[in-house]
N, C-alpha and C positions, 0 to 999 in steps of 0.2 A: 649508379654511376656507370656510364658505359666505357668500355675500356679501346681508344684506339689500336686499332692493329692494320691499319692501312701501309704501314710504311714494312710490314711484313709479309702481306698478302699480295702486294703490288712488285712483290721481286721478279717472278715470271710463274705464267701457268703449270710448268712440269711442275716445279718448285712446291708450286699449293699441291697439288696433288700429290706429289710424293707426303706431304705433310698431315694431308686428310686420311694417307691409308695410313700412314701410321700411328695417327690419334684413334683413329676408328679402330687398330689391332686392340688397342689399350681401353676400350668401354668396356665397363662390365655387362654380362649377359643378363641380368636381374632383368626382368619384363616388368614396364609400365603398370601392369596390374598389379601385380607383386607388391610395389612399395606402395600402393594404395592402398592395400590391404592392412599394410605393416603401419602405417602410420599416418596420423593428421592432415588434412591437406595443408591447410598454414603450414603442418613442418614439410612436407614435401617439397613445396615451394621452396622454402628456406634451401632443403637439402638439392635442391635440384639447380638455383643459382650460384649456391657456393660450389656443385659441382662443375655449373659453367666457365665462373671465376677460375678453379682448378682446371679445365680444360684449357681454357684461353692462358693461365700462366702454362701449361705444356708446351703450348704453340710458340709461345716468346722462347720459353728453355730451348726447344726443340731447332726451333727456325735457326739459328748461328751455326751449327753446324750442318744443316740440312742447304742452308742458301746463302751462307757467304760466300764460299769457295773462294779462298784468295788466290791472290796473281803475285806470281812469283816466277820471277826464271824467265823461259821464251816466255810464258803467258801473260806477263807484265811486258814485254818488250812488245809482244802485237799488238796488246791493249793500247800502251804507248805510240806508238805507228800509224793504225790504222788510220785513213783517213777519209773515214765515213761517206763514203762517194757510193758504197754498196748501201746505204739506207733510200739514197734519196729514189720518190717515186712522186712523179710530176701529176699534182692531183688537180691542178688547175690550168688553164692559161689565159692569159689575162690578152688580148687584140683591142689594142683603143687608139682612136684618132681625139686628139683633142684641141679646142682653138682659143686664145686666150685673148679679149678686146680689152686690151689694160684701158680705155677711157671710163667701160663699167662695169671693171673690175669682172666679169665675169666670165665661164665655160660655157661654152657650147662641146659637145660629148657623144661620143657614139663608141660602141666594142662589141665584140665578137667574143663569149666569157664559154670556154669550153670543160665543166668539170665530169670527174670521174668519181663514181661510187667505189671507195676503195675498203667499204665498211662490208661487213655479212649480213645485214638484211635490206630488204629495198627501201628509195625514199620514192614519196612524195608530197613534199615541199621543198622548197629550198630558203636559207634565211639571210637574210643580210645587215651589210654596217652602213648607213649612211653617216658617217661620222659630221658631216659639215651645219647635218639638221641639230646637232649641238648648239648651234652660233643663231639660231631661227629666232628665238624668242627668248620670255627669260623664265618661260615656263619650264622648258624644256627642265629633265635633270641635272645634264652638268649645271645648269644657272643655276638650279635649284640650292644645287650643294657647295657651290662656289662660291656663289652672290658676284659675279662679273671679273673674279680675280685669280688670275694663276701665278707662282711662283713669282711673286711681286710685281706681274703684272696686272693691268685692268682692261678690262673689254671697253672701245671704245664705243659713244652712246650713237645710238642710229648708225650702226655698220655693222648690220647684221648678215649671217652667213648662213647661206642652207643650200639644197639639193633638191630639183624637182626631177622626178625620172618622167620620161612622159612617153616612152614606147618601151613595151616589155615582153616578145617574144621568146618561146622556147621549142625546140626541135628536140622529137627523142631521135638519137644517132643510131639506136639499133631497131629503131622501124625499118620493116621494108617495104616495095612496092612506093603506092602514093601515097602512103602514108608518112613516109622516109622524107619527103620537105613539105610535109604541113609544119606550117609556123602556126604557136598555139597563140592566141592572145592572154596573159597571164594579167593584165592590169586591174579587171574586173573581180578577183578574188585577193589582191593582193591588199595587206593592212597591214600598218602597223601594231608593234606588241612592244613589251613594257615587261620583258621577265624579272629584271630585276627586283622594280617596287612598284609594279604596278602602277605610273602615271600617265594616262591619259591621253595627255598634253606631247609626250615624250616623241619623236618621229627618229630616234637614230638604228633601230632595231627595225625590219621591214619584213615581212612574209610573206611566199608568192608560191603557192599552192598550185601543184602541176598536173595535169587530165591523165597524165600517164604515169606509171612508177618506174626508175630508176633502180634497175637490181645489181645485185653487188657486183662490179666488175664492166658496167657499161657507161655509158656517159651521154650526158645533155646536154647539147648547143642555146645556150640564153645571147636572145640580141638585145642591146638596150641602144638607147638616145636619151640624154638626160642634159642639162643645165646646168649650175652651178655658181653659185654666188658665192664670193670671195669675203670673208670679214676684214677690217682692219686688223693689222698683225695682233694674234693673240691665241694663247693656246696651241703654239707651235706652226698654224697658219696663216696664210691670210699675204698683205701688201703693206707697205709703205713709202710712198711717192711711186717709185719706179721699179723698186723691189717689191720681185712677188717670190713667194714660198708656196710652192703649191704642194700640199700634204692632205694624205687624206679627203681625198679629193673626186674618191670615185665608189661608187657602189662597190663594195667586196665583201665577198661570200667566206660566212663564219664557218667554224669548225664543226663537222661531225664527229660527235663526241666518244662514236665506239673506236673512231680511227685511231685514238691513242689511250683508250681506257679501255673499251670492250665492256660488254654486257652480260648480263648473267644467264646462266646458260636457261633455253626455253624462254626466250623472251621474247614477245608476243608486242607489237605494236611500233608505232615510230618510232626510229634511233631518233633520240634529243641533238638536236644540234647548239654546240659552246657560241654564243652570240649575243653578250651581255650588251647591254647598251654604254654609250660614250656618258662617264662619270670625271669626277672632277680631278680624282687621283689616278684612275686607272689611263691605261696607254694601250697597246694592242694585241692583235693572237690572229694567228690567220694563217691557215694551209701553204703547202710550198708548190711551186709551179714555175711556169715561163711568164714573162712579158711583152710585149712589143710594145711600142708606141708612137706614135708619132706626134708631135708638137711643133704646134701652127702659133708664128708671134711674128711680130714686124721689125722689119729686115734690120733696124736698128736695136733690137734686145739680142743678148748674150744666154744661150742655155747653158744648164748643166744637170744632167738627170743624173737617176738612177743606170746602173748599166751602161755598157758598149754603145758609143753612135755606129752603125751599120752602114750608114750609104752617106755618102755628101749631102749636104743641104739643098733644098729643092728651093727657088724663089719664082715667085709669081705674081707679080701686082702687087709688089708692096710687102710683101708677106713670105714667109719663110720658115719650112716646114722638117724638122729633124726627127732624127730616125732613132731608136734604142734599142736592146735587147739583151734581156740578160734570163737565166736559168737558175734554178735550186734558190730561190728565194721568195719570200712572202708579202714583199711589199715593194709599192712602185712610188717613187717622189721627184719633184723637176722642181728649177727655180729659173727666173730670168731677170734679169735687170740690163738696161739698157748703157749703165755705168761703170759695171761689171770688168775690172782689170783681169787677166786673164794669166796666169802663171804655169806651167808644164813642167814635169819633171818626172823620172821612171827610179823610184827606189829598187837599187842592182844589188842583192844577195852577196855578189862577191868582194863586198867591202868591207864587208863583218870583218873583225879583226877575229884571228882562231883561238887567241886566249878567252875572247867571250863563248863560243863556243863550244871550247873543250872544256870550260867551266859549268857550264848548262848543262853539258851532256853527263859530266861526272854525278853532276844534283840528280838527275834522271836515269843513270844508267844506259845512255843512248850514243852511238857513233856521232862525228861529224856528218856523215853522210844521212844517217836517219834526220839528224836535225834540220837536212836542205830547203830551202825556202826559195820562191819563186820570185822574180819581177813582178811590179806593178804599174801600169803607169797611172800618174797621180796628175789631177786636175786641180788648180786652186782657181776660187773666183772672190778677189778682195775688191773692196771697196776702195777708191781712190787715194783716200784719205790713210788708210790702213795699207799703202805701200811697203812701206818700212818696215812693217811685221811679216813680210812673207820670206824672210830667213827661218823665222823662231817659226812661223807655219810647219816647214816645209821639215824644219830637226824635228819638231815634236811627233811628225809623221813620221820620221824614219827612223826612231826610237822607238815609235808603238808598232811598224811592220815588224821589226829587229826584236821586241822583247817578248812580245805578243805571239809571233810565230816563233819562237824557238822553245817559249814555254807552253804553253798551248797548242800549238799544234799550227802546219802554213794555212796561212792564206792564202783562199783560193781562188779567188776572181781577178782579174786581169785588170780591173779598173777601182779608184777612188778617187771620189768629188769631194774636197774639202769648202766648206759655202762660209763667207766672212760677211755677215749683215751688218746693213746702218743702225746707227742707235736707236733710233723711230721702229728700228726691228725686232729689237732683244726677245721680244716671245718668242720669236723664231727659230734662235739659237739656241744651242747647247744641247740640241736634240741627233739624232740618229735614223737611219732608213739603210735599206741594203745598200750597199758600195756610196754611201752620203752623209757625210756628215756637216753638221752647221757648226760652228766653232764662237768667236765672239772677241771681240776687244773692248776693254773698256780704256778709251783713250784718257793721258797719256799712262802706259802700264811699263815702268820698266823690266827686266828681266829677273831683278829679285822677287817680283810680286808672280811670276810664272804664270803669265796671261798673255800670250794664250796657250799655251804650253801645257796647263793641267784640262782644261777645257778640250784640248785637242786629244789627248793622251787619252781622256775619261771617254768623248765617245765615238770612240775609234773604237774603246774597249765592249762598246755596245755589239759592233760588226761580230762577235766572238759568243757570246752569252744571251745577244739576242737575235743576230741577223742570223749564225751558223746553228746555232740550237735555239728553236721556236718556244722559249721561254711562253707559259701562259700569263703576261703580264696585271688580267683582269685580275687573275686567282692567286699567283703568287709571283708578286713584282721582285721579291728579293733574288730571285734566279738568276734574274738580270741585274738590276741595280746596285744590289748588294755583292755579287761577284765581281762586275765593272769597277765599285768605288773600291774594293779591294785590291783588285789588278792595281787600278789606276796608282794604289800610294804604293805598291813595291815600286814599280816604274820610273815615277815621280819621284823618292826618296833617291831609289838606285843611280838616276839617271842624275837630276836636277839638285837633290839633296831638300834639306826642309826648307819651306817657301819663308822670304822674309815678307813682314805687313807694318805697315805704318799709319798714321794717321794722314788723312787727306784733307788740306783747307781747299776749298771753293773747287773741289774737285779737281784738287792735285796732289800730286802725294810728296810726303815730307821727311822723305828719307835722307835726305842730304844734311836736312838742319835738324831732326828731333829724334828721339828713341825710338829703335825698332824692335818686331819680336820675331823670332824665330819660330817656326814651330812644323813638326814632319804629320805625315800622315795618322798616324794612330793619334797625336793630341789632335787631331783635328777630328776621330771620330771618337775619342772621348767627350769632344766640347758636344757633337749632336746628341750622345746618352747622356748627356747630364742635366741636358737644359730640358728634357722631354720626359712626364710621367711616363710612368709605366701602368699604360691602361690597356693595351693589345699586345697581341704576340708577335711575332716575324712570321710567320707564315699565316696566311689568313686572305681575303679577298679585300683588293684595294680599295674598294667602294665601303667597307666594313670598317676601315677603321674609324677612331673618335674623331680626328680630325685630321687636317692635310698637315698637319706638325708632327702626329704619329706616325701618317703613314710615311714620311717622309725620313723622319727617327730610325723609323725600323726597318726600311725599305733597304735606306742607305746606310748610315753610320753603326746601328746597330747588328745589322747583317754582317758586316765588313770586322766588327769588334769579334763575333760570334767565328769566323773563321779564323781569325789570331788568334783566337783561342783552342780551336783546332789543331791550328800549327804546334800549340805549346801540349798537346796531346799525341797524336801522332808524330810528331817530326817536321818540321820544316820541310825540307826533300819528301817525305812522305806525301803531306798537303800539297806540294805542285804537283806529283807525279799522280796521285788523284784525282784535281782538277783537270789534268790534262786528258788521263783516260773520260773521266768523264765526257769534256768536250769532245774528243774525236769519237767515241762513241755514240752521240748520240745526235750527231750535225744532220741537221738537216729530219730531224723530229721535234717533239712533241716531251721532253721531259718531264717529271716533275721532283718534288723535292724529295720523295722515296728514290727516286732515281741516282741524285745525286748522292744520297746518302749511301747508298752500296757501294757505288764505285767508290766512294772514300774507303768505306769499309774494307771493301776487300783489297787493297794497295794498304791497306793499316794492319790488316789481319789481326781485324778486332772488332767486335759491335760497339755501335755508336749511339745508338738507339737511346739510352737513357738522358745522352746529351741533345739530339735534338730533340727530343721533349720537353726537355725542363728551360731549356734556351732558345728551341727555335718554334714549336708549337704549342709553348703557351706563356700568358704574360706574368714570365718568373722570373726577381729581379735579383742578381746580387749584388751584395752589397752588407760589407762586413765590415766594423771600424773596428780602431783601436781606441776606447773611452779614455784611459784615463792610465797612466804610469808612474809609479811612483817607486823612487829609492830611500830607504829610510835606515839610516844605524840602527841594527839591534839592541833594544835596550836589559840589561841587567831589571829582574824580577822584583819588586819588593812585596812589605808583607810579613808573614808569621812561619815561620819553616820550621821544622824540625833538625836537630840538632843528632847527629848521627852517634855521638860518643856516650853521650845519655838519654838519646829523645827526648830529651827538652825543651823548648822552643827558645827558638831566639827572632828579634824584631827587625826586618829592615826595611827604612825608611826610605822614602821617595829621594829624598836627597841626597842619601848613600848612594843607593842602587847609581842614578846619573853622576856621582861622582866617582864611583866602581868604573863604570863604562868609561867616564873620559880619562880613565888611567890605562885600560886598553891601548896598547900602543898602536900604532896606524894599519902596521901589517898584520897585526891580528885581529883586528877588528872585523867585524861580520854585519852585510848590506842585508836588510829583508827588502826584495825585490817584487814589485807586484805589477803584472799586466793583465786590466778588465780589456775584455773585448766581449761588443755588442753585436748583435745580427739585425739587423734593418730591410734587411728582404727577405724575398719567400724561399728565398733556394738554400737549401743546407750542403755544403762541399766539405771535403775533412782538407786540413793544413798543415802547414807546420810553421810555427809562431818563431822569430829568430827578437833575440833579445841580443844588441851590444850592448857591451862591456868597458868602464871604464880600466885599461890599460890591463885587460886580460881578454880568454878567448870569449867568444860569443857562447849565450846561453841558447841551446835551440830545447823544442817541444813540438806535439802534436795533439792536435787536437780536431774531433770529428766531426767540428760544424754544427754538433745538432743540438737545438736550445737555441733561446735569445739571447745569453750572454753565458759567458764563461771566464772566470779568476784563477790569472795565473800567477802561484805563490813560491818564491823559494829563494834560499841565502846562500848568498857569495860573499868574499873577498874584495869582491870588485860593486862600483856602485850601475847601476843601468843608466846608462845613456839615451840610449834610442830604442824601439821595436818596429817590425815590421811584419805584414803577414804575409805568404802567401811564399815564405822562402826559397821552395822548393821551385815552383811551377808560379810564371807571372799567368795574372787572370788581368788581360784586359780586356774581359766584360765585367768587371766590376763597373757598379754604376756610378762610384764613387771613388776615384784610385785617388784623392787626395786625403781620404780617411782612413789608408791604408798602412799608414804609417807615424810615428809621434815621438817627438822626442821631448825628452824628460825638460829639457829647459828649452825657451825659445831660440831658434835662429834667424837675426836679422835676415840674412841673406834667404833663407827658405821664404820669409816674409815677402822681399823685395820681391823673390823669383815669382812668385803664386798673385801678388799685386798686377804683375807686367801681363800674368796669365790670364787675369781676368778681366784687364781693361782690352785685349786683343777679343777673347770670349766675349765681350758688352758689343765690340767694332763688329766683330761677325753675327752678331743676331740682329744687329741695325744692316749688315750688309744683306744678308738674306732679306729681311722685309723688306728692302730696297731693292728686292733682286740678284738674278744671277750673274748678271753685269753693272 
């Protein structure tokens, strides 16, 4: 059994090395030949892996105090502050003109793609995403592992979407002479690959093999001209009627993989480039750099991109051509509609009221003034019909500038496009791009139902975990997802409070005349762990899980359960002020979940490491009931006893003995009290087991979780009531927190309350298979 240690080795290079001389002080000098001499090979063997064993637990002993170093003092206060503006190194830049003939759907495309080797050994190839060759056939992978359906949508039939490149030049920029503008022709060597699983069939992964090597530190000008076909909305892109989303839309070059992992040392051959193909769960990962662009539509459509417009609109025959431009991000996306209401408004910092403020700053340790937060101006583009909602737009934005940046850290771009699609569009929605987000209504939604309010809040919260830190969401999507749906319910609760739901006739809802439920953030990500085995872990690659209900499980709700449980381990104040270093630390890279785990660490001044293992890198469930409780009067012994004054015996009968006891007066009477509890997961936690008490104090105990079940026995005065576990410290990652507790006789009312729970629970697994809207 091999024993991870990646989340220890991955702290930083001094770090290993201070680690390596000191294990290596500690090997004994006995020479190789020596203990072959001394003994068996089978035992040397033996002896040589348990010595391993024992090295590698050194490294674990050793590593907490060799690479935590906690932040304390100023060194938590600049951790807190900084704002990662010294990490970013612009490794791309993306120059595209692109023209959009909404009668067939389709691009016409050309750019100017300038990347930089910012890796230590040279390349030559470079690999790419055609993400749109997803939509080509139904061969392709994502179809394969979809069957035509995402997030309860369906691919519509004959509205297929792909990517033809049809010119692929490359220039090396540190030729000189006439060398310095030969344009290479690269189309002839270029093929698709299949790293994932090998099919075939697959075209969203592309290769294009370069005459010249790219060595670390210089850079290569690729020109392309490519095509593009638009699918009917689905899968986040595509059109419908007049509305187009145009995502993913353009060749983009994947990640080289030593830029945020690094290689071992003497490593001889091509750096691997990160360039997984488009699957059915996975989303995206991609180097950070600049944009321009410009986008060609007829005079009558409405844009709204990524990024800054730059220059006025250019028109020309009908046609009308916008400008963009934005820096320190990884990804480019536009929409246009022709129906397109257009709304404006610049969320202003100096509104905050200073009691939210100086309440933040207390939870953090940080000034007013460290907490400063800049302008934005904010674009909305609603659909006609969705007038009315761009009040509740426009708060749920300046809730999420306001909670977002004061916990996390400012935002830093000067612009946000908030996009409101037609119904015919919902695949489109609820998605995320740098300074863009898609939001959604499902008409009519009043403001109990918090639509769109939590939709806007959740991915806004993506701009943070996935636009500012380049989450890898092929490999591990909870970085992102499961941070966002967590942000999303402090926000949502804090802000809006728990969302009311009702039942809807003929697609309207019936709040007015039938029962509603209430319910906050955490029952909402109790309801995604409960209804989902546990057959994967949280961290793991998206395309790996069992299916899009795991990965879905674990991406979001169970990721989000796993960091409340955090909170109830380090602290509340602890856990944001971790997140937050985290975040500012590492905006505008390449994290991964060892990353995130130290910087908890070290704001907790404490190792963690046991906990993300057992909850986050593997699929380990908890899940601990309470079986069965019982209070029972002690009864009087009967039987044959011995007689103290002559040892004689004397008889007592069953009927004595119960009629002894019922002469016991009330207050002397003595309850034998008993609570089983069972373990139903794989995870052992110690507890402490809280027992009420009819009309005296509570019985407490502890017990250390390990075993299947454990009976707990003892006599009181008073009879048991109720127990519950976990008295100390709530777990909600338990997979069951309705097993967590029992009480000795039934309560109607517990009944009613847990009925109302589970027909809301039934409404929400028919709402998800119906979609996100």
């Amino acid at each position: 059994m091999a024993l991870d240690t990646s989340a220890i080795l991955q702290v930083d290079l001094r770090t290993k090395q201070r680690l390596d001389r000191a294990l290596a002080a500690r090997r004994p000098r006995v020479g190789r030949v020596q203990l072959r001499r001394r003994v068996p090979r089978i035992t040397m063997r033996a002896m040589l892996a348990a010595a391993g064993l024992l090295w590698m637990g050194a490294l674990v002993a050793s590593a907490p105090e060799e690479a935590l170093k906690p932040l304390v003092g100023e060194a938590l206060t600049a951790a807190l502050t900084v704002d990662g503006e010294a990490n970013y190194r612009p490794i791309v830049h993306y120059d595209m003109q692109v023209r959009l003939d909404p009668p067939t759907k389709r691009l016409d495309a050309r750019a100017r793609v300038t990347w930089t080797n910012t890796g230590t050994h040279p390349v030559s190839a470079l690999w790419w995403h055609l993400y749109l060759n997803a939509f080509r056939n139904q061969s392709s992978t994502f179809y394969r592992e979809s069957g035509g359906r995402l997030r309860g949508d369906r691919a519509a039939e004959d509205r297929w979407g792909w990517t033809d490149v049809l010119e692929i030049t490359a220039r090396d920029l540190a030729a000189t002479g006439t060398a310095a503008e030969t344009q290479h022709d690269l189309m002839p060597g270029a093929r698709f690959m299949a790293p994932d699983d090998g099919n075939e069939d697959d075209r969203t992964v592309w290769k294009t093999p370069l005459p010249f090597r790219v060595k670390p530190g210089q850079r290569v000008e690729i020109r392309l001209r490519w095509q593009a076909q638009l699918p009917k909305v689905f899968a986040r892109t595509g059109f419908a009627g007049t509305f187009f989303m145009v995502a993913q839309w353009f060749p983009k070059l994947g990640v080289l993989e030593e830029t945020f992992r690094g290689l071992e040392p003497g490593f001889k051959g091509e750096p691997k480039w990160n360039c997984h193909q488009f699957h059915a769960n996975s989303e995206f990962f991609a180097d950070y750099g600049s944009y321009r662009v410009k986008i060609t539509v007829p005079n009558e459509y409405v844009v709204g991109a990524t990024g800054q417009r730059v220059e006025d609109p250019v028109k020309d025959a009908g046609w009308t051509t916008y400008e963009y431009f934005q820096d320190r991000i990884h990804d480019f996306a536009w929409t246009t509609d022709r129906r397109y209401l257009v709304r404006r408004f610049t969320f202003d910092p100096s509104t905050l009221l200073l009691a939210d403020v100086q309440r933040v700053g207390e939870r953090l340790g940080l000034t007013a003034e460290q907490l400063q937060l800049t302008p934005v101006e904010v674009t909305m583009l609603l659909q006609p019909e969705h007038r009315a909602f761009a009040a509740r737009y426009r708060d749920a934005v300046e809730q999420s500038f306001k909670w977002y940046g004061l916990w996390f850290g400012r935002y830093p771009y000067r612009t946000l496009t908030v996009v409101d699609g037609p119904p015919e569009g919902r695949g489109a929605m609820g998605m995320e791009y740098p300074t863009l987000i898609t939001g959604g209504v499902r008409w009519p939604s009043p403001p109990e139902y918090r639509s769109p309010e939590g939709v806007t809040v959740h991915e806004f919260g993506h701009q943070y975990w996935y636009g500012l830190v380049g989450s890898n969401e092929f490999e591990e999507a909870w970085l992102d997802e499961g941070l966002t749906t967590f942000s999303t319910s402090l926000i949502m609760d804090k802000v809006y409070g728990p969302a009311t739901f009702g039942p809807r006739v003929l697609g309207v809802p019936t709040l007015a005349w039938g029962r509603t439920i209430t319910i906050d953030g955490l029952a909402q990500a109790q309801l995604g762990n409960i209804i989902v085995p546990d057959t994967d872990a949280i961290v793991q690659p998206s395309y790996r899980y069992r299916s899009s209900l795991s990965y879905g499980a674990n991406s979001y709700p169970r990721a989000e359960l796993a960091l409340r449980q955090l909170g109830h381990i380090m602290g509340a104040d602890k856990l944001l002020q971790g997140l937050r270093v985290y975040q500012q630390r590492w905006r505008y890279r390449h994290p991964t979940t060892a990353d995130l785990q130290l910087a908890l660490e070290q704001v907790a001044g404490r190792r963690l490491h046991r906990f993300f293992d057992t909850a986050m890198r593997r699929p380990m469930r908890l899940d601990y009931a309470i079986d069965d409780l019982t209070s029972k009067r002690k009864q009087l012994p009967a039987g044959v006893f011995a007689r103290k004054d002559d040892g004689g015996h004397v008889v007592v009968s069953t009927t004595t003995a119960v009629a002894r006891a019922d002469a016991v007066p009330e207050k002397e009477r003595v309850y034998v009290n008993e609570v089983e509890i069972v373990r139903r997961g794989e995870r052992e936690i110690p507890m402490t087991v809280e027992v009420a008490m009819a009309d005296g104090p509570p019985y407490r105990t502890a017990w250390d979780g390990r075993g299947r079940w454990h009976r707990i026995t003892f006599e009181s005065p008073h009879r048991a009531v109720s127990a519950r576990l976990y008295a100390d410290t709530p777990r909600p990652i338990d997979a069951r927190p309705s097993n967590d507790t029992r009480r000795r006789q039934a309560d109607a009312k517990v009944g009613i309350s847990w009925t109302a729970r589970g027909l809301y629970w039934l409404q929400s697994i028919m709402q998800l298979a119906g979609g996100l809207l």
